[in-house]
VOPAGU-2260 file (C-alpha; in pm, 1 decimal, decimal comma):
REM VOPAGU-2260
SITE   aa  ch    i         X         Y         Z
SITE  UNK   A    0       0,0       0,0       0,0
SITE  UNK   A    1     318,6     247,2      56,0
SITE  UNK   A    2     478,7     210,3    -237,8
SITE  UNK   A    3     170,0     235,8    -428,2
SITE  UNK   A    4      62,5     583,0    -236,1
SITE  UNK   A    5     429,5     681,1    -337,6
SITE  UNK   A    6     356,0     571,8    -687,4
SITE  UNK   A    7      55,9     744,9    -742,9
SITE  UNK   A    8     144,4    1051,8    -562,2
SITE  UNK   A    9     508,2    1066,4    -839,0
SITE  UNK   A   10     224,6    1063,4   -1107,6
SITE  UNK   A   11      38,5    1329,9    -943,8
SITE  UNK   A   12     348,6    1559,1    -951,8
SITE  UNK   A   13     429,9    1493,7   -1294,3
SITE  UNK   A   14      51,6    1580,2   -1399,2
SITE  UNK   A   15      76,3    1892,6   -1169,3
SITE  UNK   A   16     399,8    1979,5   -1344,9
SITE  UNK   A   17     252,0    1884,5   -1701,6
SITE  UNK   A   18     -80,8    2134,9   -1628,4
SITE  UNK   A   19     103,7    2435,3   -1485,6
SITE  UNK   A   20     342,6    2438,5   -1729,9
SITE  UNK   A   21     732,4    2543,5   -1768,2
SITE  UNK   A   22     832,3    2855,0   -1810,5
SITE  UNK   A   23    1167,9    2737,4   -1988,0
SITE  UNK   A   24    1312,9    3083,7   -2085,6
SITE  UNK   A   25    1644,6    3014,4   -2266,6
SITE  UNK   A   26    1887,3    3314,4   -2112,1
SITE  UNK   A   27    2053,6    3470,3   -2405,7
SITE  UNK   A   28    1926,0    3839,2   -2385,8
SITE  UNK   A   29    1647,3    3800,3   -2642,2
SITE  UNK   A   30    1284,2    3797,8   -2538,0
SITE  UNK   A   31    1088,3    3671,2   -2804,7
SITE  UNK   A   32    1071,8    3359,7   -2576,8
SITE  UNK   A   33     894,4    3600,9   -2362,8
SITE  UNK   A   34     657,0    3752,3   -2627,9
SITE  UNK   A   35     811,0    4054,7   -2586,2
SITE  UNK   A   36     915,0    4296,5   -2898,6
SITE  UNK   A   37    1085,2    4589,1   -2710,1
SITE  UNK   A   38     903,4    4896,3   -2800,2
SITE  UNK   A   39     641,8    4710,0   -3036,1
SITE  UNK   A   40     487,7    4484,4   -2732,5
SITE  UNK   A   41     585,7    4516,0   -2421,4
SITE  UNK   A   42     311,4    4262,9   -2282,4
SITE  UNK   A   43     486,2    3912,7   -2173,2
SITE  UNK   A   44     278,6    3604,6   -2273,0
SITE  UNK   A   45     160,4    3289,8   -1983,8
SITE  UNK   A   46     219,3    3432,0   -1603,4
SITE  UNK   A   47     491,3    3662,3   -1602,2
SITE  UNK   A   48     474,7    3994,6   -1426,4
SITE  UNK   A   49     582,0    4326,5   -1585,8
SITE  UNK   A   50     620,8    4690,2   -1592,2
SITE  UNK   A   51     702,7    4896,7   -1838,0
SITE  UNK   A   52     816,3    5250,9   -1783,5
SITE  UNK   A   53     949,4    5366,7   -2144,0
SITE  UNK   A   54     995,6    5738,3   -2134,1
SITE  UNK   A   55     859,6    5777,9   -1831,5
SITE  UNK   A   56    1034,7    6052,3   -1617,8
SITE  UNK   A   57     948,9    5936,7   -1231,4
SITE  UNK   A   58    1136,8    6195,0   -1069,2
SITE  UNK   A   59    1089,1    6503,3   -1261,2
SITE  UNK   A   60    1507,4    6490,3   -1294,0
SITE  UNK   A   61    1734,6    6734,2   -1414,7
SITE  UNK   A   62    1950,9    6530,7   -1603,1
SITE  UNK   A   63    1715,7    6294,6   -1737,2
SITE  UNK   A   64    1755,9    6193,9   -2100,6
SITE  UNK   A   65    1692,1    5917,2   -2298,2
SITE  UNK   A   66    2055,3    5764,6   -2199,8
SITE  UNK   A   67    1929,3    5696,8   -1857,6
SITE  UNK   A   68    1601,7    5550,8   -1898,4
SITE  UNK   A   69    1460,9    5221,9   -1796,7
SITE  UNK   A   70    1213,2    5075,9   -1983,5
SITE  UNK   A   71    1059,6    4749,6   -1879,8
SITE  UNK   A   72    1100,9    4462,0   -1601,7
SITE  UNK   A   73     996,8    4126,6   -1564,9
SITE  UNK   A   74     967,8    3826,9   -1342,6
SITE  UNK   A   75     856,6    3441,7   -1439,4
SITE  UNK   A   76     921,4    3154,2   -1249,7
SITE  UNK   A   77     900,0    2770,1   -1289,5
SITE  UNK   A   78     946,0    2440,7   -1089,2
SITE  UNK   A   79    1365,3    2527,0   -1115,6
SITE  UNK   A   80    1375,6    2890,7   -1161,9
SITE  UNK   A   81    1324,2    3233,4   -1101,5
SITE  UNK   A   82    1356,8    3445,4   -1466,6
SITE  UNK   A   83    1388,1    3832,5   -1454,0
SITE  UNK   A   84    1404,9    4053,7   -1755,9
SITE  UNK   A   85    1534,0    4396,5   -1814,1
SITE  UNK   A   86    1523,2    4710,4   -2085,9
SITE  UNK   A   87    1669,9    5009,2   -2011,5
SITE  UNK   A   88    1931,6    5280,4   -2201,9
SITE  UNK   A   89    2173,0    5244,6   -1923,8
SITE  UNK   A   90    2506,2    5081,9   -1952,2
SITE  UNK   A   91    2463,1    4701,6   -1805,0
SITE  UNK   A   92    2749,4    4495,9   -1680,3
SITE  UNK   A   93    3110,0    4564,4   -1560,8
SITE  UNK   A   94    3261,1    4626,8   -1916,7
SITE  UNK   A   95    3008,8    4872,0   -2068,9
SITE  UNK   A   96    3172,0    5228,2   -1956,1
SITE  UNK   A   97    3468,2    5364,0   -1970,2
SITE  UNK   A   98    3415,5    5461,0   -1586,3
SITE  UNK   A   99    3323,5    5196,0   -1345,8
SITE  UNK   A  100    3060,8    5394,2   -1149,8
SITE  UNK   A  101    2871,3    5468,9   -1467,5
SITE  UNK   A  102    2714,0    5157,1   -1510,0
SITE  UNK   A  103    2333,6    5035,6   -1373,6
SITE  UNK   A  104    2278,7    4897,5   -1025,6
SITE  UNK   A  105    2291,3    4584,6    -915,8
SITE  UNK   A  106    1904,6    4387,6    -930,2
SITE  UNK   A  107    1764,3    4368,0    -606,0
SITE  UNK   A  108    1497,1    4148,8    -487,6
SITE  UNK   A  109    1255,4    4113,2    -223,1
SITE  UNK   A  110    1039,4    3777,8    -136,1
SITE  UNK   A  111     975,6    3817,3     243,5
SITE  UNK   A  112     711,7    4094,9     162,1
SITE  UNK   A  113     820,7    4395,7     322,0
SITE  UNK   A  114     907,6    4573,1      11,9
SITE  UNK   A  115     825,5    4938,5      21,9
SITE  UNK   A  116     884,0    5285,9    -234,9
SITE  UNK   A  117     865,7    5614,2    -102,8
SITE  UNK   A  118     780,6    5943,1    -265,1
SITE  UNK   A  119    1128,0    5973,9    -415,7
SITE  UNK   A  120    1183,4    5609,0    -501,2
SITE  UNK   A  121    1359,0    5462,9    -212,0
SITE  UNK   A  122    1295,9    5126,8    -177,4
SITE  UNK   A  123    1341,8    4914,9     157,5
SITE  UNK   A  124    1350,6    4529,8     200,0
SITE  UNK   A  125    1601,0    4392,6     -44,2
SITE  UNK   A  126    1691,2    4144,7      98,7
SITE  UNK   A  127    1869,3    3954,2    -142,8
SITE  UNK   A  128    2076,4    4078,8    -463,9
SITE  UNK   A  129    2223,0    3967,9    -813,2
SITE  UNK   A  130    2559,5    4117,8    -920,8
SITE  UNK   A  131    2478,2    4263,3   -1270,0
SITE  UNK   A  132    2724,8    4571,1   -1293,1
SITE  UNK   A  133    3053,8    4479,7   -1090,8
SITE  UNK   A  134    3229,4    4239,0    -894,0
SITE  UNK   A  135    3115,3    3870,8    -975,8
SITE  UNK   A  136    2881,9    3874,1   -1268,4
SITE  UNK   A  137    2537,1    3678,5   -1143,0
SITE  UNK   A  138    2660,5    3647,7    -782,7
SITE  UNK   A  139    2348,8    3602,5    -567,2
SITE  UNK   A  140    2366,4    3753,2    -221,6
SITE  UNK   A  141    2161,3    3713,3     121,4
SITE  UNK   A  142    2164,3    4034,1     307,1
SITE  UNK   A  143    2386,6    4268,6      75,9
SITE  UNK   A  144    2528,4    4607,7     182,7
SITE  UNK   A  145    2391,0    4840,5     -59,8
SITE  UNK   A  146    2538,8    5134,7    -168,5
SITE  UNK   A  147    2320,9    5423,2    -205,0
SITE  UNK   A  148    2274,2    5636,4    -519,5
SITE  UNK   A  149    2425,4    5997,7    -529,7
SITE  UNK   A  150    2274,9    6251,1    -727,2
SITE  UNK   A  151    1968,7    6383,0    -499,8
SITE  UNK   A  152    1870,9    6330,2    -137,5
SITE  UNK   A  153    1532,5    6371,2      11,4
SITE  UNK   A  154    1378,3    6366,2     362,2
SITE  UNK   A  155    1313,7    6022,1     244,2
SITE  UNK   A  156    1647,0    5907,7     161,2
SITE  UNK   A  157    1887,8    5901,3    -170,0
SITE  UNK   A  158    1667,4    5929,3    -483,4
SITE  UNK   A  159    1619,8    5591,1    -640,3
SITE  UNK   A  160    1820,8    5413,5    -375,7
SITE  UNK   A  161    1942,1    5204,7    -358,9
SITE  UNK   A  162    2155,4    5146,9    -606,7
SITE  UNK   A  163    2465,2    4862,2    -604,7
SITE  UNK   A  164    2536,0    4542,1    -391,8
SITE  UNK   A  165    2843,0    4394,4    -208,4
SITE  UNK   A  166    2965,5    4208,0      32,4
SITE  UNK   A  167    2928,9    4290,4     424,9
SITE  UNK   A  168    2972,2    4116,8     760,7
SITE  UNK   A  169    2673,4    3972,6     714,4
SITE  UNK   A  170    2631,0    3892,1     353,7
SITE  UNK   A  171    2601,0    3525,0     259,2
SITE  UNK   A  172    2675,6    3410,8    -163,9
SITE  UNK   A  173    2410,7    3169,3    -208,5
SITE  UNK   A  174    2522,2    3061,4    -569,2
SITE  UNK   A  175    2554,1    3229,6    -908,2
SITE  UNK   A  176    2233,8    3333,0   -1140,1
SITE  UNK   A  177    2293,0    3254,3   -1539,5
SITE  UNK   A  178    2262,4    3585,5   -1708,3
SITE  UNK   A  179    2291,5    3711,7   -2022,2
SITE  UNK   A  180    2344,5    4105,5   -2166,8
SITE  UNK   A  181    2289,1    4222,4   -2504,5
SITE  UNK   A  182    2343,8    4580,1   -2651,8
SITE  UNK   A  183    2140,0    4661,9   -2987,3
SITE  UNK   A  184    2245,3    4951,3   -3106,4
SITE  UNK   A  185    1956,4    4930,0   -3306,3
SITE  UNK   A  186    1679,4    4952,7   -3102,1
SITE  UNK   A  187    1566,8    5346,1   -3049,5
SITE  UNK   A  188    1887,2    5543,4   -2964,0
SITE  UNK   A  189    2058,2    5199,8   -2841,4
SITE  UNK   A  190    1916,9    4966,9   -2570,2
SITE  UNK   A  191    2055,5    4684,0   -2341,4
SITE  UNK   A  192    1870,3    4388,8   -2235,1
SITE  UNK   A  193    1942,8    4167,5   -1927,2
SITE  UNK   A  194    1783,7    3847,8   -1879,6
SITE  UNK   A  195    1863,3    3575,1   -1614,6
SITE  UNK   A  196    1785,4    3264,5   -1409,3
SITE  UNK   A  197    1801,4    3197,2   -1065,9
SITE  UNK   A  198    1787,7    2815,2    -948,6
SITE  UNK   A  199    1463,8    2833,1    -651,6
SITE  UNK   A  200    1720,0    2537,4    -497,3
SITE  UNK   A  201    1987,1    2785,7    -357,1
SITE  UNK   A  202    1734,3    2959,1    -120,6
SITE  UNK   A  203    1729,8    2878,7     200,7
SITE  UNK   A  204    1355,6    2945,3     187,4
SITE  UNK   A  205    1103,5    2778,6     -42,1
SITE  UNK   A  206     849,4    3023,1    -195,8
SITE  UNK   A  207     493,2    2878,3    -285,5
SITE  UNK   A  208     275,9    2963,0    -517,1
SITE  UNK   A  209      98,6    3335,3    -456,8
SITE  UNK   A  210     419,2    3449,5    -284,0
SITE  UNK   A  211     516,6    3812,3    -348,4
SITE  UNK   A  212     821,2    3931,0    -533,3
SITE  UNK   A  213     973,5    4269,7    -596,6
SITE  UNK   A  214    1217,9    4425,6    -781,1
SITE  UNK   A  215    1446,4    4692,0    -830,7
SITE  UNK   A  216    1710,4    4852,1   -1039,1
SITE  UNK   A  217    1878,7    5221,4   -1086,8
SITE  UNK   A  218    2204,5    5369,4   -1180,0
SITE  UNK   A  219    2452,4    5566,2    -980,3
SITE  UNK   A  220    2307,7    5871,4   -1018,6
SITE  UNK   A  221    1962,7    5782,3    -954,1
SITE  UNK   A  222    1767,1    5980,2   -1198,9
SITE  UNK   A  223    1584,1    5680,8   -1319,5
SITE  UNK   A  224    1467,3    5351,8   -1143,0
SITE  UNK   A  225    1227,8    5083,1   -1224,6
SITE  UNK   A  226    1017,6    4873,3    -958,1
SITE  UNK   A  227     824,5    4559,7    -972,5
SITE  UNK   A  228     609,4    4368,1    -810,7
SITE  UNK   A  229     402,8    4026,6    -879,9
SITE  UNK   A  230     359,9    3678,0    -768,8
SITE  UNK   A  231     517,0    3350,5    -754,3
SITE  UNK   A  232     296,1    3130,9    -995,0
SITE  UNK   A  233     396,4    2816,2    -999,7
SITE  UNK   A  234     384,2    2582,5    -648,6
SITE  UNK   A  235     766,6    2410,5    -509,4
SITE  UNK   A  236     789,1    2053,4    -620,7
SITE  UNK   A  237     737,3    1916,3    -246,9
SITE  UNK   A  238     383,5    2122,3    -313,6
SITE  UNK   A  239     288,1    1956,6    -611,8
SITE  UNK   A  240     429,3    1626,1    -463,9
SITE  UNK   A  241     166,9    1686,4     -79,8
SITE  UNK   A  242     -94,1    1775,9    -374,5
SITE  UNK   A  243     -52,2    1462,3    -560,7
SITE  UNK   A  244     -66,7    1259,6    -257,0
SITE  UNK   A  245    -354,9    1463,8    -143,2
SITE  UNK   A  246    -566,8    1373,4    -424,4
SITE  UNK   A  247    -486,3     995,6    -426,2
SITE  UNK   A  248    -612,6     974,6     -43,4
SITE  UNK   A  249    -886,1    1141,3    -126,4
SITE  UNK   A  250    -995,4     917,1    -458,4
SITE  UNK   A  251    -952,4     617,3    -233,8
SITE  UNK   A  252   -1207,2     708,2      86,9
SITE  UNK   A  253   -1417,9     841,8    -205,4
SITE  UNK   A  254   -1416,0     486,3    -364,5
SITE  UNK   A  255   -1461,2     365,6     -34,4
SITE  UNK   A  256   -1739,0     513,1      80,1
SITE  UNK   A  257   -1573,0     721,2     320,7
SITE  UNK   A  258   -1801,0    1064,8     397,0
């Protein structure tokens, strides 16, 4: 009778797997796996969340041009991964500029649910981070020190802060993300794209189904920043695996008369 509950319950994760679906991004800086044409359609097919923020000014900013513009964000997730997305103007990773601090933030991310924006765009509970713009390319951290962005400061804090992620007393590297960065010089005055994958296995939490996420990006400066927030949408695989389980027990007191 055990080994056929076990049995049964395998076959109800695979069918969970099979009707949710895999997200399967392949990371290589293109998003027509997405359904995403950069400034044609912005919209992501299946469950992934977005915002897009194309010539959108946030912060009323001196200095802002096209250069340092954001224009879209996104988050997907399967039974493996966490996928994010990114558009923006801004120099991405360590090699683009001529001057290290000229380069985009780090991505930080929030899945505790404590995520907050002020007025000015400061956002608090980041708790972890992936290493886009310095250091070790796709390093994930647990409790970064962030450093704050430079250009403005409010009552509320640094304008679009905060802005890029390193290693403090504290800080634990859970693993590396797979990322990939593309410049098309093509695309309106020139545009990067970031897209990446973060194993759900080098957590030290698991994060069901309906869970929040948030994230954030900036530059040094501040002038721009892009926020987003959505939901996990697809359950861990010990989920699926209670749920498969679940629905054999209850097949067999149906069958059995059981009220």
């Amino acid at each position: 009778m055990e080994r056929l509950i076990t049995i049964c319950a395998m076959m109800g994760l695979t069918l969970g797997i099979s009707a949710i679906g895999r997200a399967g991004y392949v990371i290589d800086a293109d998003l027509s796996d997405w359904g995403v044409t950069p400034f044609v359609d912005w919209v992501p097919d299946g469950t992934a969340d977005y915002t897009q923020a194309d010539d959108v000014d946030l912060y009323d900013a001196e200095n802002y041009r096209e250069k340092y513009d954001f224009e879209a964000l996104y988050f997907d997730d399967d039974v493996q991964s966490f996928y994010f997305a990114a558009v923006t103007s801004y120099p991405l990773g360590a090699d683009r500029s001529p001057e290290p601090a000229l380069v985009c933030g780090d991505l930080g991310i929030d899945l505790d649910g404590d995520f907050a924006v002020s007025e000015h765009g400061v956002v608090t509970g980041l708790e972890y981070a992936v290493q886009i713009s310095w250091d070790i390319l796709g390093a994930v951290l647990m409790d970064p020190e962030w450093s704050q962005t430079v250009q403005k400061e409010w009552p509320d804090g640094w304008q679009g802060s905060p802005w890029r992620a390193r290693k403090g007393p504290h800080t634990v590297e859970l693993g590396s993300a797979a990322i990939a960065i593309e410049y098309y010089p093509s695309m309106e005055e020139g545009t990067y794209i970031l897209e990446g994958a973060i194993s759900r296995d080098i957590f030290p939490v698991a994060y069901d189904r309906g869970h929040s996420v948030a994230l954030h990006l900036t530059h040094w400066c501040g002038n721009d920043s892009i926020n987003l927030t959505g939901t996990v949408a697809v359950p861990e695989p010990a989920t699926l695996l209670i749920m498969g389980v679940g629905a054999y027990i209850l097949r067999r007191l149906r069958t059995r008369g059981t009220p």
